[in-house]
C-alpha positions in Angstrom: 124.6 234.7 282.8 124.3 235.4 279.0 123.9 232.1 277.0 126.5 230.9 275.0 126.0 231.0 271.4 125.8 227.9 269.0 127.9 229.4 266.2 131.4 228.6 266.7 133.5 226.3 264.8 136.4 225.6 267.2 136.7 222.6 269.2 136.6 224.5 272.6 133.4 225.6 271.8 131.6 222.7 271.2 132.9 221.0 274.3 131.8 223.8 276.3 128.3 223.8 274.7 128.2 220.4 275.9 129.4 221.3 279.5 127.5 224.2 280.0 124.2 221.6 278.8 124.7 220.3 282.1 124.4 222.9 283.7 121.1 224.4 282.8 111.4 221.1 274.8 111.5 224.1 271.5 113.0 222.8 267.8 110.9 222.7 265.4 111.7 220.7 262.0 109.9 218.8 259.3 109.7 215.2 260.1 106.7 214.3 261.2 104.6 211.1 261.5 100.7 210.2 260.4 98.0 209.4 262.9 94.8 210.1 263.2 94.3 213.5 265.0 91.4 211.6 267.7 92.6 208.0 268.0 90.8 205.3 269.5 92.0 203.9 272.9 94.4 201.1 272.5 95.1 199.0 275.4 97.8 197.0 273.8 99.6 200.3 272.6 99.4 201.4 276.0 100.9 198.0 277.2 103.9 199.3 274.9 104.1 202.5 276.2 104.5 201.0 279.9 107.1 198.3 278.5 109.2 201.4 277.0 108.7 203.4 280.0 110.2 200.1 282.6 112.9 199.2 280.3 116.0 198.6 282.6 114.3 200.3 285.5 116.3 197.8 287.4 119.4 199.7 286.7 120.2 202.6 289.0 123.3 202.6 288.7 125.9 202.5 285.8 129.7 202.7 285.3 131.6 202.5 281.8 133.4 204.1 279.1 133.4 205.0 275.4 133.0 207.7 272.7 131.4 210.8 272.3 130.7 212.4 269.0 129.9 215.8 267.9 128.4 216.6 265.2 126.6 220.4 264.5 126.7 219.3 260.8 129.7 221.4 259.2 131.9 219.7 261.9 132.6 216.5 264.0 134.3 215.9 267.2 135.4 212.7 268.9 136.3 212.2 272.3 136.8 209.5 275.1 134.4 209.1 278.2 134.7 207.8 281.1 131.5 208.4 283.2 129.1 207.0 286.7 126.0 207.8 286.8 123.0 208.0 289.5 118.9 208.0 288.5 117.3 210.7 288.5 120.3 213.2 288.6 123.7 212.3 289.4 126.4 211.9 287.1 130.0 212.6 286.7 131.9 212.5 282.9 135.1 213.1 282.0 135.9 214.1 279.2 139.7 213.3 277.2 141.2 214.7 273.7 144.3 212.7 272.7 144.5 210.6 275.7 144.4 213.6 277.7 142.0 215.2 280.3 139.8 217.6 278.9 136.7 218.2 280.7 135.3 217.0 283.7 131.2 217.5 284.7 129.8 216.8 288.2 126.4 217.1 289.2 125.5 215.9 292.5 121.3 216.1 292.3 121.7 220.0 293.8 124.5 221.3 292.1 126.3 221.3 288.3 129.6 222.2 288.0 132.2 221.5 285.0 135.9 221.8 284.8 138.3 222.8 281.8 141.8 220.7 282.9 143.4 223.0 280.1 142.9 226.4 281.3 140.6 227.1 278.5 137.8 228.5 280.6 137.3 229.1 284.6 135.2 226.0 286.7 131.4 226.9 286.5 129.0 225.7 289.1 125.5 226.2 289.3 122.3 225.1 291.6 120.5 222.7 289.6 118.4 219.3 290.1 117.4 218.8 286.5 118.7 221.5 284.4 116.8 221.9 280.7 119.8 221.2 277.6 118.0 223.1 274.9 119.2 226.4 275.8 123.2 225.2 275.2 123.1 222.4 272.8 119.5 222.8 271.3 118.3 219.8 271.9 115.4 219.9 274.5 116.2 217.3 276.8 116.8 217.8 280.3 119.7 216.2 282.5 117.7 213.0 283.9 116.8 212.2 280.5 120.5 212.0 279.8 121.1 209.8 283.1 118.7 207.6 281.6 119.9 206.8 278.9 123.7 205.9 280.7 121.0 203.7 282.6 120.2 202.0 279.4 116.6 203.6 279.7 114.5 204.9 277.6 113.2 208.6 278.3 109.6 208.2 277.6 106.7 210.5 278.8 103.5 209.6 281.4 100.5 209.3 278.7 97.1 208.5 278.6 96.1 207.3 275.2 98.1 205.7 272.9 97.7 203.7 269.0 99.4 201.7 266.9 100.3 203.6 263.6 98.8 202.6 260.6 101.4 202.6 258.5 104.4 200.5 260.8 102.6 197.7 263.3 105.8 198.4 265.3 105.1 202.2 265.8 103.4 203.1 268.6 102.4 206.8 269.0 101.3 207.9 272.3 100.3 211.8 274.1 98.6 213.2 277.2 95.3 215.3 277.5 96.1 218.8 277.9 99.7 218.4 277.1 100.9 219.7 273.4 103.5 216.8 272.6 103.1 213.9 270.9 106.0 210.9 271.0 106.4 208.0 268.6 108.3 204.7 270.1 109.5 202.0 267.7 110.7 198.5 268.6 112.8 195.6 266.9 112.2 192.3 266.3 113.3 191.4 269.8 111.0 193.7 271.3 113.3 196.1 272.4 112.9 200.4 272.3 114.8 200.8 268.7 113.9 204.5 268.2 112.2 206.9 270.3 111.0 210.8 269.3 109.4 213.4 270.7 107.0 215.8 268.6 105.2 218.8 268.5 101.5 219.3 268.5 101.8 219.9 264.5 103.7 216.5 264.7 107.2 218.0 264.2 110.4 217.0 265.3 111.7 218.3 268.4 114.6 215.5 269.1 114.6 211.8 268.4 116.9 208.9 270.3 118.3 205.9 268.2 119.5 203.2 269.8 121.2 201.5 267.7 122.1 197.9 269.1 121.7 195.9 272.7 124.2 193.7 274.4 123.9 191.5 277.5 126.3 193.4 280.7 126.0 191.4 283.9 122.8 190.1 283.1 120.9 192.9 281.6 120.4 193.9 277.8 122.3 197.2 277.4 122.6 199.6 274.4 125.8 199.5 272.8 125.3 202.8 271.0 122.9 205.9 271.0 122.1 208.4 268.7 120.5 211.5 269.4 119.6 214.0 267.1 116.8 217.2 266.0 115.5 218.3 262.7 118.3 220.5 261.8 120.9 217.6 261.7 122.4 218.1 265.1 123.8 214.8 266.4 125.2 213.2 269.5 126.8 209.7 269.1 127.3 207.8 272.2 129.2 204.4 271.8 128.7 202.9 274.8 131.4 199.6 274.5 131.8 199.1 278.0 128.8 199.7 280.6 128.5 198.0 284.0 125.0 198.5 285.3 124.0 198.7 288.4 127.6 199.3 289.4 128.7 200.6 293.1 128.7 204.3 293.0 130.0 206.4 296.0 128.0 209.9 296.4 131.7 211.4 297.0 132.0 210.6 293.1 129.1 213.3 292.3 130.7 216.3 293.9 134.0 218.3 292.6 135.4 219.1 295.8 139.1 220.8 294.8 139.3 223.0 291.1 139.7 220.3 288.6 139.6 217.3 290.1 
């Protein structure tokens, strides 16, 4: 299947961009971050990097709605969600325009499929257990790492060595022998994950998460709203107003059994 194109301006394509994401890391930008190119083991920065790597790995489970927001930088679109979600790789969103259904994505942990419910394109299905996003909305994330962050998590990668940066106390920058990516994690005052990026060997930007505020649901601190974005000013807002971790899920809810429902 050819890959759709990130050109087009109309609204129908930027939904399906996002549709076809999750179905299916390699941006490079300018941003970068300091650090010494052979840091010295630091045991507390590693501490960090195992705090950011358990936050809310309690929740399994979430339920809630909200707003999504596109943005490919020349235009922004806003739509309702409504979503449940599964770690590692179950989710179903829905998608409405105008208070009305407008796409609905189902992935069950073997299979992808989305749905137009206005005729704009035909129901796509694909095998997939962790499809990669970069191909379709170039960023290079993959479909857990979205889950994740519905879980309130943060997507951080297994590393070996990490170090404080010497320009913020609260940055810690962290990698793996033999791997070629580097990732910076930054936390607030309250010791929560407040940014998180992903970088090149050459320390460039390949996509960075924001989260941009936390709020207690049922007992755990939840983000209210996430950012994503890459170096070329690509964005994805979720507002995430109402979240219910840890909510009962049935695996029913994962799988699109009759066209567009």
């Amino acid at each position: 299947m050819n890959k759709p194109r990130i050109k087009g301006s109309s609204r129908f394509i930027l939904l399906e961009l996002l549709c076809l994401a999750l179905l299916g890391a390699g941006l490079s930008g300018c941003a970068s971050i300091s650090s010494s190119p052979r840091p010295a083991p630091d045991q507390h920065a590693m501490n960090q990097v195992l705090k950011a790597r358990s936050q809310n790995a309690q929740v399994t489970t979430s339920k809630g709605i909200g707003r999504l927001t596109l943005n490919n930088g020349t235009q922004k679109e806003q739509f309702k969600m409504a979503w449940a979600a599964q770690a590692p790789n179950r989710l179903r969103l829905t998608l409405l325009l105008s208070g009305h259904l407008f796409e609905t994505i189902a992935a069950s942990g073997d299979w992808v499929s989305f749905v137009s419910h206005t005729g704009r394109h035909k129901r796509h299905s694909a095998v997939s257990t962790d499809p990669d996003l970069a191909p379709y909305i170039q960023i290079p994330m993959r479909l857990s790492q979205m889950i994740a962050l519905l879980l309130g998590r943060v997507p951080v990668r297994e590393a070996d060595r990490a170090w404080v940066s010497e320009k913020n106390p609260d940055l810690i920058l962290a990698g793996k022998s033999f791997f070629s990516t580097l990732q910076s994690i930054e936390f607030n005052r309250q010791g929560q994950v407040s940014e998180y990026r992903l970088m090149d060997k050459e320390k460039h930007l390949i996509f960075g998460i924001r989260y941009k505020d936390y709020t207690p649901q049922k007992g755990v601190l939840m983000p209210s709203a996430i950012l994503i974005y890459d170096p070329s000013g690509r964005t994805i807002e979720i507002a995430l107003p109402r979240i219910i971790p840890n909510a009962p899920v049935k695996e029913s809810m994962f799988r699109l059994t009759i066209p567009g429902s």
